[in-house]
SEVO-338768 format. One line per field, with one value per residue: x, y negated, z of N, C-alpha, C in turn. Coordinates in steps of 0.2 Angstrom, whole numbers, plus 2048, in hexadecimal, padded with zeros to 3 digits. Atoms other than C-alpha are relative to their C-alpha. Layout:
% residues N
n.xx: c(X | ...)
n.yy: c(Y | ...)
n.zz: c(Z | ...)
ca.xx: c(X | ...)
ca.yy: c(Y | ...)
ca.zz: c(Z | ...)
c.xx: c(X | ...)
c.yy: c(Y | ...)
c.zz: c(Z | ...)
% end
This chain:
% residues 134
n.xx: c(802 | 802 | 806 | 800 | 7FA | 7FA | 805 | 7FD | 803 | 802 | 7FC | 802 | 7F9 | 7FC | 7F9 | 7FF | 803 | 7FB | 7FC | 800 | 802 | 7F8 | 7FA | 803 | 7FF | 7F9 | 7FD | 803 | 7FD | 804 | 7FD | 805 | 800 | 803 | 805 | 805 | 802 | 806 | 801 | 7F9 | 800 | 7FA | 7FF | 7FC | 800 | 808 | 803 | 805 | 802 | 7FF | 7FF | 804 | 807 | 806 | 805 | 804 | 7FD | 7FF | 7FD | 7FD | 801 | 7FC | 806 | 800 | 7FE | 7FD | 7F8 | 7FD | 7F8 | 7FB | 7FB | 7F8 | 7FA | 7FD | 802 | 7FD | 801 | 805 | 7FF | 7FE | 804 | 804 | 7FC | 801 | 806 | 800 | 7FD | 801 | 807 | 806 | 802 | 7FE | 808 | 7FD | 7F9 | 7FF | 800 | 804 | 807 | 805 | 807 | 7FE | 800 | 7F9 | 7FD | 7FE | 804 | 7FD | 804 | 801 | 805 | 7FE | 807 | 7FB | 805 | 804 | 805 | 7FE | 7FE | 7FC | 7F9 | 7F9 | 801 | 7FA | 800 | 808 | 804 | 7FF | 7F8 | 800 | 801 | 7FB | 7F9 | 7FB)
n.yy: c(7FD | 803 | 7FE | 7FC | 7FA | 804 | 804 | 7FE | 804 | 7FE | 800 | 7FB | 7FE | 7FF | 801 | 807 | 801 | 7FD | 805 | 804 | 801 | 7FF | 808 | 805 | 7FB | 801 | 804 | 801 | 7FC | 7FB | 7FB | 7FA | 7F9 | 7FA | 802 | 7FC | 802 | 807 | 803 | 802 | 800 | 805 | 7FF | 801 | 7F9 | 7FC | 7FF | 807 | 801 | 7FB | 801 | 7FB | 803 | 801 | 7F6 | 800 | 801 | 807 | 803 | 804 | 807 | 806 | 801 | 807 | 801 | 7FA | 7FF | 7FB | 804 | 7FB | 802 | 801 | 7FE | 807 | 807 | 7FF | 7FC | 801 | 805 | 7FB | 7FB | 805 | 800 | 7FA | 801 | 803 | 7FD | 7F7 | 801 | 802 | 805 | 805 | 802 | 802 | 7FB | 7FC | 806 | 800 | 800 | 804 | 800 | 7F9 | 803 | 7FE | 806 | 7FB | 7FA | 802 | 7FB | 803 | 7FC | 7FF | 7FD | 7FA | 800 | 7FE | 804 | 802 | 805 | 7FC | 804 | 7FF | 805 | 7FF | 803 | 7FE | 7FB | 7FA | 804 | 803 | 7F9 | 7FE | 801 | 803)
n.zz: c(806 | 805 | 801 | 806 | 802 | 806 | 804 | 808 | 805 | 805 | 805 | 805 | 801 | 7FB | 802 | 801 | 7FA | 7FA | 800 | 801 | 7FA | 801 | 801 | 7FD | 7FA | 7FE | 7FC | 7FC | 7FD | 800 | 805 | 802 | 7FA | 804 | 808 | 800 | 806 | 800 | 7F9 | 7FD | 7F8 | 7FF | 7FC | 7FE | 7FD | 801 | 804 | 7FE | 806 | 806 | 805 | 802 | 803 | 7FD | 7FF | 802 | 807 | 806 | 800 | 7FA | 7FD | 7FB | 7FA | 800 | 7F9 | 7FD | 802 | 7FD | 800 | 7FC | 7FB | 800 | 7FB | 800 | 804 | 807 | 800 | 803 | 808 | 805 | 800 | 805 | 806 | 803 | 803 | 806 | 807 | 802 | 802 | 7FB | 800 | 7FA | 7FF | 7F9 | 800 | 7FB | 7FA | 7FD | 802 | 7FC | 7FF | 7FA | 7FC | 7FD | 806 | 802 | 805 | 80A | 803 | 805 | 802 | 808 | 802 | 804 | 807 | 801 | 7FE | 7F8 | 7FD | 7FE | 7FE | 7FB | 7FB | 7FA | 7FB | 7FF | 7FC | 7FD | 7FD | 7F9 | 7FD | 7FF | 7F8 | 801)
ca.xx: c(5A7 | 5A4 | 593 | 594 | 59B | 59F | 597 | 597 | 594 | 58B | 597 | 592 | 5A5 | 5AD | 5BF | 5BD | 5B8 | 5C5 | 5D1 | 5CC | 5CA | 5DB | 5E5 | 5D8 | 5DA | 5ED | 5F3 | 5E6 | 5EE | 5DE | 5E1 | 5D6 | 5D3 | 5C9 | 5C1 | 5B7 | 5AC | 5A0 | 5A8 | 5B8 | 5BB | 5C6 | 5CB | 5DA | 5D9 | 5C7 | 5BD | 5B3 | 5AF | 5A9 | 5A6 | 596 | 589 | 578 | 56F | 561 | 56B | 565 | 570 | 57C | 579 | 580 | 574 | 570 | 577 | 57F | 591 | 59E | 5AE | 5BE | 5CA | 5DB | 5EA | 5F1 | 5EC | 5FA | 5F1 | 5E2 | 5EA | 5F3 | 5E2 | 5D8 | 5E7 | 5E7 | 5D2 | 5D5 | 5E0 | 5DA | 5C9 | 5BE | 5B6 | 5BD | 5AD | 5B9 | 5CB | 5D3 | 5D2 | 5CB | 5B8 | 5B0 | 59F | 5A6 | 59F | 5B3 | 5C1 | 5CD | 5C4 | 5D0 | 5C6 | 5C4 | 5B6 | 5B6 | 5A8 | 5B0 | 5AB | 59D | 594 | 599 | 59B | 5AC | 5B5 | 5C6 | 5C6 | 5D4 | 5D0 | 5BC | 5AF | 5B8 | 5CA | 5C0 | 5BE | 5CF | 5DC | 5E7)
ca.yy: c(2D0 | 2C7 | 2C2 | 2C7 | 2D7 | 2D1 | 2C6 | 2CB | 2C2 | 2C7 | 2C8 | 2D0 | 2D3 | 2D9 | 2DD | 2C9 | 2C6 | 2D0 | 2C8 | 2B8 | 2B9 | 2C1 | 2B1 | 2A6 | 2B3 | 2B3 | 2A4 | 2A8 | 2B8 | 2C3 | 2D2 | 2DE | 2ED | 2F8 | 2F8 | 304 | 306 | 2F6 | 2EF | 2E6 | 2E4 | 2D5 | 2D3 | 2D0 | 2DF | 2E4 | 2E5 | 2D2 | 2CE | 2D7 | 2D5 | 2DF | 2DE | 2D9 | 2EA | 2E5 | 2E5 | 2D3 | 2C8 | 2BF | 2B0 | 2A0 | 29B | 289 | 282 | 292 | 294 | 29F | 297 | 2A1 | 29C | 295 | 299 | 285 | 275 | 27B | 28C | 282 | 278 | 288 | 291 | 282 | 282 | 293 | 293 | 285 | 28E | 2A0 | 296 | 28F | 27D | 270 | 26B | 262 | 261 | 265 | 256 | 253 | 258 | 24A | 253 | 261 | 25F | 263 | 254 | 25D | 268 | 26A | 271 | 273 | 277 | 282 | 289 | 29B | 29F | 2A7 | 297 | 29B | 28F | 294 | 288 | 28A | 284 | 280 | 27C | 281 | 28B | 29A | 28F | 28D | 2A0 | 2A4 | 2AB | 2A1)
ca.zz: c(7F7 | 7E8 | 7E2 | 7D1 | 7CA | 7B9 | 7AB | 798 | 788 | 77A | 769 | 758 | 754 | 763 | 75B | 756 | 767 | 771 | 769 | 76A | 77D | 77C | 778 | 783 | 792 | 791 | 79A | 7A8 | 7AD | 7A7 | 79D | 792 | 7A0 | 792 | 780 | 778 | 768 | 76C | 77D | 783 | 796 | 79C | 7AE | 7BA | 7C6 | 7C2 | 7B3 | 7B5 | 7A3 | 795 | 782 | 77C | 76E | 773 | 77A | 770 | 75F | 75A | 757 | 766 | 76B | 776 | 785 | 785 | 795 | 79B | 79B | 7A2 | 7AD | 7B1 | 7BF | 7BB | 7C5 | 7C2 | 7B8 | 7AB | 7A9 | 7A5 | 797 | 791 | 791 | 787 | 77A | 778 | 775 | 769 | 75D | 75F | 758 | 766 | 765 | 771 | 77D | 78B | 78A | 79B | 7AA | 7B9 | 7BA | 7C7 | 7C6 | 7D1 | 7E2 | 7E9 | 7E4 | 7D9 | 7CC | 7BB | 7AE | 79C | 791 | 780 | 775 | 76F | 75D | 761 | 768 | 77B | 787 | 790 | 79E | 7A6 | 7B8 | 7C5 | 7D6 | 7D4 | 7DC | 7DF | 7E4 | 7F6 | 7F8 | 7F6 | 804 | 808)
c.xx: c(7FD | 7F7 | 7FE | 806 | 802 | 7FA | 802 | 7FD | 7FD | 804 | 7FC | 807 | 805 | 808 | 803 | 801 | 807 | 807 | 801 | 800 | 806 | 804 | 7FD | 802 | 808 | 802 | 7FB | 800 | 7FA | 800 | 7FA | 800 | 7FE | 7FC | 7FE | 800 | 7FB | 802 | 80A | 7FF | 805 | 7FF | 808 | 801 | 7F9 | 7FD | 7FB | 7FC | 7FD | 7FC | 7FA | 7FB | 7F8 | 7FC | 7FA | 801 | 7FC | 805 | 804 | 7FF | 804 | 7F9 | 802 | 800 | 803 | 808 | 804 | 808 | 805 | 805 | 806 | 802 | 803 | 7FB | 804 | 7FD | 7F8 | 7FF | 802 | 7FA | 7FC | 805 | 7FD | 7F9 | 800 | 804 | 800 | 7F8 | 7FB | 801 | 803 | 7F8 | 803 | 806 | 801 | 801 | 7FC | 7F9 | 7FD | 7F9 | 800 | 7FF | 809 | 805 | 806 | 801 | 807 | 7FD | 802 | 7FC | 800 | 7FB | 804 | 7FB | 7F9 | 7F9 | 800 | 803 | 806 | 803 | 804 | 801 | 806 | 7FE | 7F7 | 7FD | 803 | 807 | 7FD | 7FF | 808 | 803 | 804 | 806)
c.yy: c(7FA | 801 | 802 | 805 | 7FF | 7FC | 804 | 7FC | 804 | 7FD | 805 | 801 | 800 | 802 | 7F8 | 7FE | 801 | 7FB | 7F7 | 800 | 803 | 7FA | 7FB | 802 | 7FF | 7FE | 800 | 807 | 808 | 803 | 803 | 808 | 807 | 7FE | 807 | 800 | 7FC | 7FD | 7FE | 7FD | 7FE | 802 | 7FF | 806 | 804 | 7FD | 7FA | 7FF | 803 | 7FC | 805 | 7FB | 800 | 808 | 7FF | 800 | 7FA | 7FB | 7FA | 7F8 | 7FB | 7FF | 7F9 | 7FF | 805 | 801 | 805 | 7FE | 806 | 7FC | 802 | 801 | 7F8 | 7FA | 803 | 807 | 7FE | 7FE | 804 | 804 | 7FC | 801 | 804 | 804 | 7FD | 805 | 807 | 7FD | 7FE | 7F7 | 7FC | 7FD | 7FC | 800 | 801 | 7F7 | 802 | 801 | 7FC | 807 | 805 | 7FF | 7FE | 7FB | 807 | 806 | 7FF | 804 | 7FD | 804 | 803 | 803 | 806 | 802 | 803 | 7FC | 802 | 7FB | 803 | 7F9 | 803 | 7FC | 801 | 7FE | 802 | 805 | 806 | 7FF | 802 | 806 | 806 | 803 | 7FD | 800)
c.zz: c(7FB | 7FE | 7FA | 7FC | 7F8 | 7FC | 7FC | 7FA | 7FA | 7FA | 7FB | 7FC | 807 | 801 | 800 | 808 | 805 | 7FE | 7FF | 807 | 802 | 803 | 807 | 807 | 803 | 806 | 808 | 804 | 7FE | 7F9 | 7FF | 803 | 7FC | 7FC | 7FF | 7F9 | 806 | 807 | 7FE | 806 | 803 | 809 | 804 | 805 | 801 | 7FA | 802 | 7FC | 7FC | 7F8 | 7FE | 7FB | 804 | 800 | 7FB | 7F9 | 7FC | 800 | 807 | 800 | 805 | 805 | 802 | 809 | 806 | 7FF | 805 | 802 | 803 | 804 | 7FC | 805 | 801 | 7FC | 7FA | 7FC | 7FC | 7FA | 7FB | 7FD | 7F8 | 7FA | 7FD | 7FE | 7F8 | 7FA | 801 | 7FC | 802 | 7FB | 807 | 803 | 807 | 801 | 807 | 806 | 804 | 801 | 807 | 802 | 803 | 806 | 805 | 7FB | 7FB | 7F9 | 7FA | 7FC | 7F9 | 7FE | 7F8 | 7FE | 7FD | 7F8 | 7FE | 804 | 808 | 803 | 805 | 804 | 806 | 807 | 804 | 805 | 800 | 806 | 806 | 804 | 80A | 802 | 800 | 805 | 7FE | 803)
% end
């Protein structure tokens, strides 16, 4: 059992949003499972993700030092995914290489800021690589 049932970001345009995680999503095999009025709900065979404005209706925010990584399928899924960030409108915070500061040798990551100040990075071989079946 997994120990978190899903993450969510806070967005104040969530059409902008969905489609932006759309294109980044693609190459990493995770699809938009359900949208709404005020949500969109990513995921691979369950709903992990989501897009929602802040319950408190003040404006969304990025969280200093907090980020959100998603498991790549390869190294080339990493480099398709970062592309596909960079020209749907993210910032580059990392292109895609080796990441040493991983206790595990291996790690390929890259890191992206999406336009609304999220820190987002793509990983191969990480955290959840060791929980796999194999």
């Amino acid at each position: 059992m997994t120990m978190i049932d899903h993450l969510s970001l806070g967005v104040a345009d969530i059409s902008a949003a969905c489609g932006f995680y759309a294109r980044l999503f693609e190459p990493l095999g995770i699809n938009c499972l359900a949208a709404g009025d005020g949500f969109a709900a990513f995921g691979r065979d369950r709903i992990a993700f989501l897009l929602l404005p802040p319950f408190d209706g003040k404006p969304a925010s990025a969280g200093n030092g907090a980020h959100v990584a998603f498991a790549a399928p390869s190294r080339e899924a990493v480099d398709a995914a970062h592309a596909a960030g960079i020209s749907a409108g993210a910032g580059d915070e990392g292109a895609p290489g080796v990441r040493a500061a991983y206790p595990m040798p291996n790690v390929y990551a890259a890191y992206l800021r999406d336009p609304w100040g999220n820190k987002l990075e793509i990983v191969h071989a990480g955290f959840s690589a060791s929980q796999d079946p194999a």
